[in-house]
C-alpha positions as CSV (number, residue, x, y, z in Angstrom):
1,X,0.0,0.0,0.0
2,X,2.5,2.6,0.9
3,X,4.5,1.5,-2.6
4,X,1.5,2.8,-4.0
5,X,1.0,6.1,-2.4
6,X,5.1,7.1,-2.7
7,X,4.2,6.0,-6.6
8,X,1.6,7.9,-6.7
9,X,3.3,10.9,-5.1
10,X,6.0,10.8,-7.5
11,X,3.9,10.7,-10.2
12,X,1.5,13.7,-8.9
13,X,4.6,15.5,-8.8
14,X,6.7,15.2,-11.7
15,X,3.3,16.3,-13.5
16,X,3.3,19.4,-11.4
17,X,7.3,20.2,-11.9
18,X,7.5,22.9,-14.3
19,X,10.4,21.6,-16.2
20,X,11.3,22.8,-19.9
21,X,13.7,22.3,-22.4
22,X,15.0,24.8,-24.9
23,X,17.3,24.4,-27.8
24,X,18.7,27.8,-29.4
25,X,20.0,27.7,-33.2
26,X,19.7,28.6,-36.4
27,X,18.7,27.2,-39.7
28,X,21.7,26.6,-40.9
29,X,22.6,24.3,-38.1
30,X,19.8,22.3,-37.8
31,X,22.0,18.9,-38.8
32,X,23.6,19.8,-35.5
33,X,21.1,20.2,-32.7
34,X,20.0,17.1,-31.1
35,X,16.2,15.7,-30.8
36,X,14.3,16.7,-28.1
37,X,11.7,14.1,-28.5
38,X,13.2,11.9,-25.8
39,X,12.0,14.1,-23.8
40,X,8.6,14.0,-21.9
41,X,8.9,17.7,-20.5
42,X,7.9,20.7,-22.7
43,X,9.8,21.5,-25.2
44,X,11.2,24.1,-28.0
45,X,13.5,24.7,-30.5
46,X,14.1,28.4,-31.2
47,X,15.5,29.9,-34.3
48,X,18.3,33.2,-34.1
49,X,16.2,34.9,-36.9
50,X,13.2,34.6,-35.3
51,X,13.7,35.1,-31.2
52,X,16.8,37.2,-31.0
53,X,15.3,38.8,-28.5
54,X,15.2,35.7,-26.4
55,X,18.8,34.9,-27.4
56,X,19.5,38.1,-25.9
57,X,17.6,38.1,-22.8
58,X,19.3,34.8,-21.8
59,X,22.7,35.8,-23.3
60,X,22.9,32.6,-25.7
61,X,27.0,32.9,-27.1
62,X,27.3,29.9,-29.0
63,X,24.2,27.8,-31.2
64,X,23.3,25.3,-30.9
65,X,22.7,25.9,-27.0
66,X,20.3,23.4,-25.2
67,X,18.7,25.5,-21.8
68,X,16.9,23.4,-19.0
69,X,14.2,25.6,-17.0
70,X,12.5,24.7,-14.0
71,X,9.6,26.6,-12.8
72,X,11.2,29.1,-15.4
73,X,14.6,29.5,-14.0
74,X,17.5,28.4,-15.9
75,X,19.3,26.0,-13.9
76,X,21.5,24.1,-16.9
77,X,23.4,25.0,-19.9
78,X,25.0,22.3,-22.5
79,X,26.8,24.6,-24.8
80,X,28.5,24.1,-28.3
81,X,31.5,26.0,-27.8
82,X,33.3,26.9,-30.8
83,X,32.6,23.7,-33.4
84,X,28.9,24.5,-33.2
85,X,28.6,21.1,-32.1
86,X,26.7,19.7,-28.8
87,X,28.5,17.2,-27.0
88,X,27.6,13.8,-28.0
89,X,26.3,12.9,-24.6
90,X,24.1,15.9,-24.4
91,X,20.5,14.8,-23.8
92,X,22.6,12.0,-21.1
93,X,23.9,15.4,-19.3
94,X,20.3,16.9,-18.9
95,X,18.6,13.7,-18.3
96,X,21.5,13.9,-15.4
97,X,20.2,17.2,-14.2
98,X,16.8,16.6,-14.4
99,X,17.4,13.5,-12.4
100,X,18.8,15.3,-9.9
101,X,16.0,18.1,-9.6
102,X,13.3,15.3,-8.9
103,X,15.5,14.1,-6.6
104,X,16.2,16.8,-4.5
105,X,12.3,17.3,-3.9
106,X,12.0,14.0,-2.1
């Protein structure tokens, strides 16, 4: 019984966790940003030309840059760097920090 109410609990609550992932690029890169369908949060792909003012706000420096919000804070950045290329264990390092944001409610 009590199995049930923690699963239920957990469940209640990542619904209610305001968690959303945002990739920043530009057409021309799309071959190099990574799927965000794995994902079960929200999430969005922006475009330079068409939310600079977003790009801006958030000071985005390199594209493709993936953002992870929670309850609308940034609290995790996986950059490109220079080779406008994500790390190849990018959706691993915010599944990581996700993890941990669940996890530091319980």
């Amino acid at each position: 019984m009590r199995l049930c109410v923690i699963i239920a609990y957990l469940a209640t609550f990542a619904s209610f966790a305001q968690i959303e992932i945002v990739q920043f690029s530009a057409d021309f890169l799309k071959d190099n940003e990574i799927s965000l369908k794995s994902f079960r949060y929200d999430t969005k792909t922006l475009y330079m030309s068409k939310a600079q003012d977003q790009f801006k706000k958030l000071d985005i420096k390199y594209i493709p840059t993936v953002v992870l919000f929670y309850n609308g804070e940034e609290v995790y950045r996986v950059e490109s760097g220079i080779t406008l290329k994500l790390p190849d264990n990018s959706i691993e390092l915010i599944e990581n920090e996700i993890e941990e944001i669940i996890e530091s409610k319980f």
